[in-house]
TIPAPA-111973 format. One record per residue (C-alpha): residue in one letter; z, x, y. Coordinates in steps of 0.25 Angstrom, whole numbers, plus 2048, in hexadecimal, padded with zeros to 3 digits. Layout:
BEGIN
AZXY
...
//
This chain:
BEGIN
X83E854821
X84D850822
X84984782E
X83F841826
X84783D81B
X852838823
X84782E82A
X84082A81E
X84C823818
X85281F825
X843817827
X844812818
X85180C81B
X84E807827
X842801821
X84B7FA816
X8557F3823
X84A7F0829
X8467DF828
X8397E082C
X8377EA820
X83F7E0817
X83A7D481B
X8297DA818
X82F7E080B
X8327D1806
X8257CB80D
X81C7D6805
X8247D37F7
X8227C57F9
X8157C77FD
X8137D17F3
X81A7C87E8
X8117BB7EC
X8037C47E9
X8087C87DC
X80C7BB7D8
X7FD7B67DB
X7F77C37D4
X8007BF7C9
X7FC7AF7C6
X7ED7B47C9
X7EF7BF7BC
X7FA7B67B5
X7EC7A97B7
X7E27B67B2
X7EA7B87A7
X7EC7AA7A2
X7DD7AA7A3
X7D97B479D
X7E47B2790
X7DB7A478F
X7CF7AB78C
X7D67B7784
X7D57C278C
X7CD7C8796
X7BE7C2797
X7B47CF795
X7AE7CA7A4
X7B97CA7AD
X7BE7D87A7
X7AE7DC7AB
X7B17D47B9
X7BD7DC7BA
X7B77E97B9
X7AC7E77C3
X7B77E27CB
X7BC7F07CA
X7B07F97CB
X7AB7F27D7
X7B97F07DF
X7BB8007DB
X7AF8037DE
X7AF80D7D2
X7A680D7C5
X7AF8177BC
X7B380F7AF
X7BE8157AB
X7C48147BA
X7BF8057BA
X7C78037AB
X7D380C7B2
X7D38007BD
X7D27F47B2
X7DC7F97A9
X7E77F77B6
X7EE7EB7B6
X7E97E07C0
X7F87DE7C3
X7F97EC7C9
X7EB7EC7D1
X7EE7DF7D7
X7FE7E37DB
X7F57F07DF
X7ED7E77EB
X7F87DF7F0
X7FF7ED7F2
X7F47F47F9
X7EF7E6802
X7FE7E1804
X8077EC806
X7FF7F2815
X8047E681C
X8127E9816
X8127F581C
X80B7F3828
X8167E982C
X8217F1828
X81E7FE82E
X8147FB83A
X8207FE842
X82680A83A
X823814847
X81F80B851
X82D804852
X83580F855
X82B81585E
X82B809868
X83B808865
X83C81786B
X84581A860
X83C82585B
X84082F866
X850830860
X849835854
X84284085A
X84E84885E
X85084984F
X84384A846
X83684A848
X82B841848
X82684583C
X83283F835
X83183383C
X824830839
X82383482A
X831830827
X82A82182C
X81E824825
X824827818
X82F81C817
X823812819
X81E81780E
X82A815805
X82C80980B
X81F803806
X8208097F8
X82C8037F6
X8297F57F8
X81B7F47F1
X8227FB7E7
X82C7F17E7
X8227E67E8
X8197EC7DC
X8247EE7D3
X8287DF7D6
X81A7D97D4
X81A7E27C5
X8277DC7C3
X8217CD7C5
X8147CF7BF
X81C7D27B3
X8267C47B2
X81B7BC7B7
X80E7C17B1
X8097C17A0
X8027CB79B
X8097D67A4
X80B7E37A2
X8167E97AA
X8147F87A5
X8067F87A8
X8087EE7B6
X8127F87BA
X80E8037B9
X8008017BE
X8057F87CB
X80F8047CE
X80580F7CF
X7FB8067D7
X80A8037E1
X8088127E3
X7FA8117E5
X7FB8077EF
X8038107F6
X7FA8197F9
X7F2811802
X7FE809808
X80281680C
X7F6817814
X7F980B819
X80680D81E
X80281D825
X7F981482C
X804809832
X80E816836
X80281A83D
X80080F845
X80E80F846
X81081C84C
X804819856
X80980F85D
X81880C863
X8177FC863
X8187F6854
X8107EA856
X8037F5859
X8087FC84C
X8077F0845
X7F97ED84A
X7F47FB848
X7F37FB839
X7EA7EE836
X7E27F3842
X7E080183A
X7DC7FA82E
X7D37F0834
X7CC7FE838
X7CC80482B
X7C57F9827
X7BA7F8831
X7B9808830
X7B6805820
X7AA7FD824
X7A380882A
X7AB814824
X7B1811817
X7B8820814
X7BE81E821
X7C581281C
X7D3814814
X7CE80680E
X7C280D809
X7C28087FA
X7BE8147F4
X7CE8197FB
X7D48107F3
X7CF80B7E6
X7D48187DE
X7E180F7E3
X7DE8067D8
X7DB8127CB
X7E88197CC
X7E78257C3
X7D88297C7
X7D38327D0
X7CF8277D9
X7DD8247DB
X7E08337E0
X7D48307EA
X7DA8247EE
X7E782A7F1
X7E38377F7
X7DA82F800
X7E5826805
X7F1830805
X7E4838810
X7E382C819
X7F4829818
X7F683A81D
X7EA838827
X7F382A82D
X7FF83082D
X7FD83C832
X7F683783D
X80382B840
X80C83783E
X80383F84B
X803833852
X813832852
X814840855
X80B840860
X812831866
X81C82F871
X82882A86D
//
């Protein structure tokens, strides 16, 4: 456990020297930071709009709900009020988290194993800790690394909507984009047991890169025919979006199953390698 500690932080530190780590850091807040300026003239224009006609037209609140019961495929009404009571702010940072962040990580860490596998640099460790530390030392500092930055980027975003927006409030933005940040965790973790998997498989880093969208691409095929084998499955992820339901304990209890199947099966596969 010593090992493991010792590792985690030397790859967190590595991690924050590294260019390649800082230079996709800036790209993604830019990135991040352009999306959330076009969310936010799109709402500033709904606002304006909807001041003209003083206040919210009877139809398009009805619009919205069907919106709601049909994209969460759910028919509850008090789930459905839960969803409309949220603000739109948080939801829309919520998407650009979970459709943004996976290439974020897929550049970063594609080669988090598979680097030092082909460099040989692997076997000096060997003599003094196991794989295990390695690999979950790795695994786990991925991890960190990612909350870190969308956390940065989310509360940056929370900060902007703020100065730039009218009618915002920050208590009730904040709070709600927060606890969707550490929703959207949840599935990025997936994600990211997946890239350290394709990592550990393979010793050059330009497959490990290629791995991940090949993976995906299958899901999706898979959840043509076979939708529960799917991690994109919808009915896997909308309790994402109704924090505080037991929907939400579904969601996460399914996607923290499919992140321990991944990684348990990257962390056998680097047991198991030559290196």
């Amino acid at each position: 456990m010593h090992h493991f500690f010792i590792l985690l932080k030397d790859n967190l530190i590595q991690a924050l020297k590294s260019k390649k780590t800082l230079l996709f850091l800036v790209l993604y807040l830019c990135t991040f930071g352009l999306i959330v300026h076009g969310i936010k003239e799109a709402q500033k224009e709904l606002f304006i709009r909807l001041a003209e006609q003083g206040g919210v037209d009877p139809a398009l609140y009805r619009m919205g709900f069907n919106f709601a019961i049909e994209f969460l495929d759910i028919h509850g009404n008090d789930i459905i009020q839960k969803f409309l009571t949220i603000p739109l702010y948080s939801i829309e940072l919520f998407g650009v988290l979970l459709f943004g962040t996976p290439f974020l990580i897929l550049l970063i860490h594609y080669d988090k194993i598979a680097q030092e596998a082909s460099d040989g640099t692997y076997r000096y460790f060997l003599f003094r800790t196991s794989r295990a530390a390695i690999y979950w030392s790795k695994f786990f500092s991925a991890l960190i690394e990612i909350a870190l930055i969308t956390l940065v980027a989310t509360i940056l975003a929370v900060i902007y909507g703020q100065l730039t927006l009218p009618y915002f409030d920050l208590w009730e933005v904040a709070k709600a984009s927060l606890i969707y940040w550490l929703m959207g965790l949840i599935p990025l973790l997936t994600f990211s047991s997946l890239v350290i998997l394709c990592s550990s498989w393979v010793k050059r880093p330009f497959i490990a890169l290629l791995l991940p969208g090949v993976a995906v691409l299958g899901a999706i095929i898979i959840m043509i025919w076979y939708p529960e084998l799917s991690p994109f499955y919808l009915d896997y992820w909308k309790g994402l979006f109704l924090p505080g339901t037991t929907l939400m304990w579904k969601s996460i209890g399914i996607y923290l199953g499919i992140t321990t199947a991944i990684s348990s099966l990257g962390y056998l596969i680097f047991r198991k390698r030559e290196l």
